[in-house]
KOLTILO-66779 format. One record per residue (C-alpha): residue in three letters; x, y, z. Coordinates in pm, whole numbers, plus 50000, padded with zeros to 5 digits. Each point is the difference from the previous one (the first is absolute). Last residue first. Layout:
N
AlaXYZ
...
END
This chain:
276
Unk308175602721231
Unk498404985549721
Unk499884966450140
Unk498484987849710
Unk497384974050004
Unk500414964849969
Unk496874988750146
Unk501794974050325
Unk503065017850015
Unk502764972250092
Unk501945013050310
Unk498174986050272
Unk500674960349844
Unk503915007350030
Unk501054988650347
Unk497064974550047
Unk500614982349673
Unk503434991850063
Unk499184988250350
Unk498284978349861
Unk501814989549662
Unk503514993550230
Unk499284968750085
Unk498744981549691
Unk502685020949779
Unk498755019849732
Unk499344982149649
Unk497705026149841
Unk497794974549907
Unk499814975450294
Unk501415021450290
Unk498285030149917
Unk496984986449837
Unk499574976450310
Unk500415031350239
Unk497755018649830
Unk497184968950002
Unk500565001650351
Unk499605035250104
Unk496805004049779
Unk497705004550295
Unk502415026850115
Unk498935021749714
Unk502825021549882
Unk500954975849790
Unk497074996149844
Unk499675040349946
Unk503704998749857
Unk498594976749724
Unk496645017949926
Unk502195033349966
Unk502824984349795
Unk496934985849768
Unk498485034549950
Unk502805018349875
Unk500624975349774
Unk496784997149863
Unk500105038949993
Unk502755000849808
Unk499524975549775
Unk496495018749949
Unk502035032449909
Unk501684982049707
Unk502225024849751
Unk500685032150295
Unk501194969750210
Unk502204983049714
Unk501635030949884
Unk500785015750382
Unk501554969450034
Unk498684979650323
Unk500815003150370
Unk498434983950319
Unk501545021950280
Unk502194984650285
Unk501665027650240
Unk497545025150172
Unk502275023450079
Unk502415009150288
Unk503725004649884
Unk500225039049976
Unk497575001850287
Unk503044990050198
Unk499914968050214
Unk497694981550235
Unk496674995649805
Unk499084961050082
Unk501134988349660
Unk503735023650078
Unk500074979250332
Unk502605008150251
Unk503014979750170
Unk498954971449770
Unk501974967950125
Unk502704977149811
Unk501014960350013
Unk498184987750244
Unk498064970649869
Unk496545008750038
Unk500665034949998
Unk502034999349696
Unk497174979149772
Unk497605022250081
Unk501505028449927
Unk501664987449749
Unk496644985549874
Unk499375030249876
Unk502055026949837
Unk503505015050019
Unk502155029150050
Unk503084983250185
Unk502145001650255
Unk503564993250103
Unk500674981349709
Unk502734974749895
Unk499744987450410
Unk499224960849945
Unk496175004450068
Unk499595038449833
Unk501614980049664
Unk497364970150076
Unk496725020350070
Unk500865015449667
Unk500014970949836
Unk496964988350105
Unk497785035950019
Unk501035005249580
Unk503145015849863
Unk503375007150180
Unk501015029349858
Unk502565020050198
Unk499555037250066
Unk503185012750200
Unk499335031250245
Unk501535037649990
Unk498275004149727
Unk496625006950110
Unk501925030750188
Unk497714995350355
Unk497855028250108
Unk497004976450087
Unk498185009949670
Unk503734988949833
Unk499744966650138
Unk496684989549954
Unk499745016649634
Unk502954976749945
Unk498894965250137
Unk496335011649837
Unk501895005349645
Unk501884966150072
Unk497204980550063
Unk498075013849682
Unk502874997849718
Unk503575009849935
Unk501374969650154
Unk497364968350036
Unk498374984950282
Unk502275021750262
Unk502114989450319
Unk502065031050137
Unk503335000650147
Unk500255025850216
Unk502015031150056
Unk497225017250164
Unk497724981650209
Unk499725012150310
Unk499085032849779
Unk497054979649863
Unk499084986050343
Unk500065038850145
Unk497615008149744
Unk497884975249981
Unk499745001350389
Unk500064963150131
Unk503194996950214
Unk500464971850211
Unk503505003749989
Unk500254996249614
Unk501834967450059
Unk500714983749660
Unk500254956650029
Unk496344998149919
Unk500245015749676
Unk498545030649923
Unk496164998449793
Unk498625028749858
Unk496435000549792
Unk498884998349634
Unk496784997749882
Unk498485033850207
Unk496715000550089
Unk496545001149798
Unk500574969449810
Unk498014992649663
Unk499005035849928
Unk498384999249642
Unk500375012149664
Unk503895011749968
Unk500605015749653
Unk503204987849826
Unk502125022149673
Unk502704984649945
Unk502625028449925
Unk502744989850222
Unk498935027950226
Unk496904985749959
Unk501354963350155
Unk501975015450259
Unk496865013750128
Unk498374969550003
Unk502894986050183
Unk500095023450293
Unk495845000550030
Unk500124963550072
Unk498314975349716
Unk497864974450028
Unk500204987949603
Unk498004999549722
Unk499924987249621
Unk503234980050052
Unk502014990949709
Unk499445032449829
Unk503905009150006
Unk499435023150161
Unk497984985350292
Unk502754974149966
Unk503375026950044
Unk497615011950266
Unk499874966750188
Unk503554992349984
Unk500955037550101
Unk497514997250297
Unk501034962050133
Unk499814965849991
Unk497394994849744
Unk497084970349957
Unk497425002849691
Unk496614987050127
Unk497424994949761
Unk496775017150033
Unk496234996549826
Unk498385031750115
Unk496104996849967
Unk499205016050363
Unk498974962650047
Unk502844986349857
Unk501995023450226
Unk498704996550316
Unk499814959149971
Unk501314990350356
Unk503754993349899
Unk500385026349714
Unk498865025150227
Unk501414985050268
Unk503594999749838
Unk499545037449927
Unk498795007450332
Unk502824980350144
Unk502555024249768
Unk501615018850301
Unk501064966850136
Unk503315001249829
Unk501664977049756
Unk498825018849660
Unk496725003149820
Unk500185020249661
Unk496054990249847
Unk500004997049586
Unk496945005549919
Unk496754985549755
Unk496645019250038
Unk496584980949951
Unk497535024949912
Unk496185004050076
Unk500714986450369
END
C-alpha cells in the first residue's frame, strides 16, 4: 500500500465480525494497508455514542441504528454490505407452545401480550420486536420490552421464564438448540417476515467526514472485508476459521462449528449493495 491507515475497528460478541477478525487474523488488512485495533461494544447506543465520540473510526452498522445516528445529527455513510440477511432474528422460549404454528403472522398474534427479550430498550431489537408486532396487526404496545443485553444473558432471563421471547443474535440460536432452551418458529435471516423487517443487516459504516477525507481507507477497507469473507467462504479454509473463532474471538470449542455453518451463507462475499 502507498499509505498506512490507522482505525479504530467496533467488534462486539457476535460472529457477524469473523471477517473482521480474519482480516486481522490472516493479514487482509496489513496488506490492504489498514493497520486496525479492535475496540469491543455491547450494543448500538454504546457503539454510536463511540463512533461519535471518534473513538471508533468504523463500525458494522444495521440500517436502524445508522439512521438513528443522522437523525441525531451524525452524519454516517455505509460503504460496504457486510451481511446480506437480517442481524437480528426471533427466538420463543422452549416452554411456549405456538401449536406448531410457523406463519409470521399468526406466531406474532400467538404472541401478543408477551414479554419480550431485547439487547437494549429503545434501540435495534426492540424496533424489529415492534415493527414485528404491529406489521402482524398487533398494538406494539400491548407487549413488555425488557433489556436483557448480550446472547448470555439473555439466554438466561428466556431460561428461568423473565422473557417469553426475545429479538436476539447468534449464538442464541445456536446456543438454544443445543441446550433447549428456545426454538425459531420462522426465520427473519432466511426471509420469513414482513418486508418491513427484511434488509440486508450489517453495513461497514464510517463518518461521512472521514470517508469523503481518505477514499483509499476506504477502499482498503472495503477490500480486506471482501478477501476475509471470500476465505471463509472457501471450504478449504474451514479450519483455520474455526481456530480464529474459537482462539481469537473466544467462541466455545463446541459450538464454533455449527456456529459457523448457520451464519457463513449470510456474509456477502464483495460487499455490494443489495439495492433492492
Amino acid at each position: 500500500p502507498a499509505e498506512i491507515f490507522d482505525m479504530n475497528v467496533a467488534v462486539s460478541p457476535t460472529v457477524t465480525v469473523l471477517p473482521q477478525y480474519v482480516a486481522m487474523a490472516e493479514g487482509f488488512f496489513e496488506a490492504r494497508g489498514i493497520n486496525a485495533t479492535f475496540v469491543g461494544v455491547a450494543n448500538g447506543p454504546e457503539l454510536g455514542a463511540a463512533m461519535i465520540s471518534g473513538d471508533i473510526t468504523t463500525a458494522g452498522n444495521i440500517p436502524n441504528n445508522q439512521i438513528g445516528l443522522i437523525n441525531a445529527g451524525f452524519d454516517v455513510v455505509a460503504v460496504h454490505e457486510i451481511v446480506s440477511s437480517q442481524f437480528f432474528d426471533i427466538l420463543v422460549g422452549s416452554n411456549i407452545d405456538l401449536g406448531g404454528e410457523t406463519d409470521w403472522v399468526a406466531v406474532m398474534n400467538a404472541l401478543k401480550g408477551s414479554n419480550v427479550g431485547v439487547v437494549a430498550n429503545g434501540a435495534a431489537a426492540e424496533d424489529i420486536a415492534r415493527s414485528l408486532f404491529e406489521e402482524a396487526g398487533v398494538d406494539p404496545d400491548a407487549q413488555t420490552y425488557i433489556a436483557t443485553g448480550l446472547p448470555d444473558t439473555t439466554l438466561a432471563a428466556l431460561s428461568n421464564g423473565e422473557i417469553d421471547i426475545a429479538i436476539t443474535f447468534d449464538p442464541a440460536f445456536v446456543i438454544a438448540e443445543a441446550q433447549g432452551i428456545g426454538y425459531q418458529p420462522f426465520s427473519l435471516r432466511d426471509g420469513e417476515g414482513p418486508a418491513a423487517v427484511l434488509w440486508p443487516s450489517l453495513l461497514a459504516t464510517f463518518s461521512r467526514e472521514y470517508a469523503e477525507k481518505n477514499p483509499a481507507a476506504i477502499k482498503g477497507y472495503s477490500d480486506a472485508i471482501a478477501d476475509a469473507v471470500q476465505f471463509i467462504q472457501n471450504p478449504a479454509n474451514r479450519d483455520r476459521v474455526l481456530e480464529i473463532m474459537i482462539e481469537d474471538m473466544q467462541f466455545n470449542a463446541d459450538l464454533a462449528a455449527p456456529m459457523l455453518d448457520a451464519n457463513i451463507g449470510y456474509f456477502n462475499p464483495t460487499g455490494e449493495f443489495n439495492v433492492e
